[in-house]
C-alpha positions in Angstrom: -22.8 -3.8 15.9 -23.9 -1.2 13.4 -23.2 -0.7 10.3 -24.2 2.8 9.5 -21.1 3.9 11.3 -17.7 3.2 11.1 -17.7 1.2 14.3 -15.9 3.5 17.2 -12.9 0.3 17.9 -11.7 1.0 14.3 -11.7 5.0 14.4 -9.4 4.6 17.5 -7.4 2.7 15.1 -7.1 5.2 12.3 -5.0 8.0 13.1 -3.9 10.1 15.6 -5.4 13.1 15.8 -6.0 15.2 19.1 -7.2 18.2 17.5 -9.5 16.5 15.5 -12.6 13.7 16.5 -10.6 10.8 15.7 -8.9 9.1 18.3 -6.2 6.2 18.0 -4.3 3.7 20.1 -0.7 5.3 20.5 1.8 3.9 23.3 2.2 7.6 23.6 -0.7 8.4 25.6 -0.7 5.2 27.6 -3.4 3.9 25.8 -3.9 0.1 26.2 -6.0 -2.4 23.7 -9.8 -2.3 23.3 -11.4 -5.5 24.5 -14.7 -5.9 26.6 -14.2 -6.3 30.4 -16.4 -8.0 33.1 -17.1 -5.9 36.4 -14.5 -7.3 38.5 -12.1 -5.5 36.1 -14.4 -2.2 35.7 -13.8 -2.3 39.3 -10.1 -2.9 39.6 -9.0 0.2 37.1 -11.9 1.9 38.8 -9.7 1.7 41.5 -6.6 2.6 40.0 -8.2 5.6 38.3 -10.1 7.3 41.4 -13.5 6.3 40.5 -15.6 5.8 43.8 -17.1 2.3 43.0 -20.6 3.3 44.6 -21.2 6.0 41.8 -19.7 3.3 39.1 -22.0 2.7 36.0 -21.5 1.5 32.2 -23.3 1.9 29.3 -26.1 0.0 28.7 -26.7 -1.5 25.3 -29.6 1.2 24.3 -26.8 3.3 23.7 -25.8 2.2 20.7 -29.8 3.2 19.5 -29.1 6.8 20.8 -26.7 7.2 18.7 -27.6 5.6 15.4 -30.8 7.4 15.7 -28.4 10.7 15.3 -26.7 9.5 12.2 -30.4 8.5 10.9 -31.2 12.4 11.5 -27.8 13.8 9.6 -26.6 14.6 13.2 -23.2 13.1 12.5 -21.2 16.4 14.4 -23.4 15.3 17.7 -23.2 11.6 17.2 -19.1 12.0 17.0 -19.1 13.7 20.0 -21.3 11.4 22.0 -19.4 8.4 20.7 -15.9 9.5 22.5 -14.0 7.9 24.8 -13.8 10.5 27.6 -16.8 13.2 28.2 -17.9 14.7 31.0 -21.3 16.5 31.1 -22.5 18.7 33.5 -26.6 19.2 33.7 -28.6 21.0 36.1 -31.4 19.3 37.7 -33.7 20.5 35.0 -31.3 18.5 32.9 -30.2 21.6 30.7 -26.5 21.0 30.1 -24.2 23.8 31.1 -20.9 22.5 30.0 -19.8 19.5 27.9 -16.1 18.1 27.7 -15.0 16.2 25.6 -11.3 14.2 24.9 -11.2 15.3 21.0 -11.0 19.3 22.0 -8.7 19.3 24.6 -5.6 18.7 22.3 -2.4 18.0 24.1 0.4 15.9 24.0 2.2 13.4 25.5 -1.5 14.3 27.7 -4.7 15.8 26.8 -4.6 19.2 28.2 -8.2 19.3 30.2 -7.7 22.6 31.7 -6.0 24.8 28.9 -7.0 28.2 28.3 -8.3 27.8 32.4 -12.1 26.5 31.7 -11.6 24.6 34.3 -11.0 27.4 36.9 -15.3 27.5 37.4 -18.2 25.6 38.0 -19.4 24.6 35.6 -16.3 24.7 33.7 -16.7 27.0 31.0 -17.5 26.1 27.3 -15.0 23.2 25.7 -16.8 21.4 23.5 -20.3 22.9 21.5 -23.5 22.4 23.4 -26.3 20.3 21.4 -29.6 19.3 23.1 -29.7 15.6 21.6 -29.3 14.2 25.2 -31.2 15.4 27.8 -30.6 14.8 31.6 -33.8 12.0 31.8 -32.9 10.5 29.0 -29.5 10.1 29.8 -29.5 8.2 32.7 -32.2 5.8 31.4 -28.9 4.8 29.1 -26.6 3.8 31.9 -26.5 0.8 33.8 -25.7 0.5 37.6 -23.0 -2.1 38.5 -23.5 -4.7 41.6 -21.8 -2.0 44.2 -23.3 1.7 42.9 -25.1 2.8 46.1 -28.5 4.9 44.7 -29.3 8.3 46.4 -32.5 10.2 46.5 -30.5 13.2 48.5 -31.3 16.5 46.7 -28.3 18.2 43.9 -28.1 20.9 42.2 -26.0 19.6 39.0 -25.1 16.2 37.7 -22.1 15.8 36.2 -21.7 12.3 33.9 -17.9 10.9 33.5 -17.2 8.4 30.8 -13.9 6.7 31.3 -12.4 3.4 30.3 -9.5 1.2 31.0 -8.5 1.5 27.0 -7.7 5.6 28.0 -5.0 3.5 30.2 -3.4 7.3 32.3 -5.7 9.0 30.0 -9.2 8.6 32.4 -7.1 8.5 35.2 -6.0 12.6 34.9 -9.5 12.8 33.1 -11.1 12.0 36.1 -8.6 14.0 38.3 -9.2 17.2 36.4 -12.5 16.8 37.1 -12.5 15.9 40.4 -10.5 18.8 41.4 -12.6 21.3 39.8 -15.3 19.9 42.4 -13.1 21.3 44.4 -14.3 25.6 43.1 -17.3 25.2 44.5 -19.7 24.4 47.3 -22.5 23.7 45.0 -24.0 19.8 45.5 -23.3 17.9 43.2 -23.7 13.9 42.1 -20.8 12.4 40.0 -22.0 9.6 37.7 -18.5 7.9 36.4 -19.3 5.6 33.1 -17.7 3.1 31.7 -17.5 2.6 28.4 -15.1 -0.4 27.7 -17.5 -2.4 26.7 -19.0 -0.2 24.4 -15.8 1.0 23.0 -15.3 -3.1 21.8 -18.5 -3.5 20.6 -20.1 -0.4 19.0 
């Protein structure tokens, strides 16, 4: 656990605050308790939420690293971002990142509003969240960590588009990874999905 950070299970504790970074437990939002999980449970709210289990990753332990290497550098704006509960980001196969959402913008209430002010009418949905360049595409994907049934593919995309979601969102990642899943539906672009869980990080960080 680090220490350099106030440690991402007690900021979901704090307060809530949609419009800000800090994000809290509320009955509200049909958020449930942080604890860690094993993969028969990843799987099971995988299911529930309408995450394909073939494409179904977590965070690997590294993770923490990446980001207390951004507080180390006085990157604390980036390193809240990255530290969230629900993100999508969408990179090109350079791995330049076109579009980055993430669950402290989208404001909202009794839900997070995903699609106001319609960026979510294009692909790649237009700009929610600031750009940064702290996590390329390569490096990205050496800090996630396939689960027993995620099927590899060496077929050719043109973007990648990385989910995080967790059973502690509760109805939360479920519309999180609706809203994303229809916007798929603007284009005929191809396109991998890489859906992330972060439960275990969310107990442990």
């Amino acid at each position: 656990m680090s220490n350099t950070w106030l440690t991402i299970s007690t900021a979901l504790f704090l307060s809530l605050a949609l419009s800000s970074c800090s994000f809290v437990l509320n009955q509200s939002y049909g958020l449930k308790k942080i604890k860690e999980v094993d993969e028969k449970t990843i799987y099971s709210f995988a299911n529930k939420y309408g995450v394909p289990l073939t494409d179904c990753y977590q965070l690997d332990s590294t993770y923490n690293m990446f980001l207390d290497s951004l507080h180390s550098k006085g990157l604390t704006g980036s390193m809240n971002n990255h530290l969230q509960p629900l993100q999508a980001l969408y990179y090109d196969t350079s791995g330049h990142l076109h579009s980055y959402q993430v669950n402290c913008y989208a404001g909202g209430y009794p839900n997070l509003r995903w699609a106001r002010n319609n960026i979510m009418t294009t692909f790649p949905p237009r700009k929610q969240a600031p750009l940064d360049s702290v996590l390329p595409l390569n490096r990205h994907l050496r800090l996630l960590a396939p689960l027993s049934k995620t099927i590899g593919s060496n077929q050719p995309y043109e973007y990648i588009v990385i989910v995080y979601w967790s059973r502690a969102m509760g109805r939360q990642s479920k519309r999180f990874v609706k809203t994303i899943q229809q916007n798929l539906l603007s284009t005929d672009k191809k396109i991998k999905v890489v859906y992330v869980n972060n439960d275990n990080f969310l107990a442990t960080y």
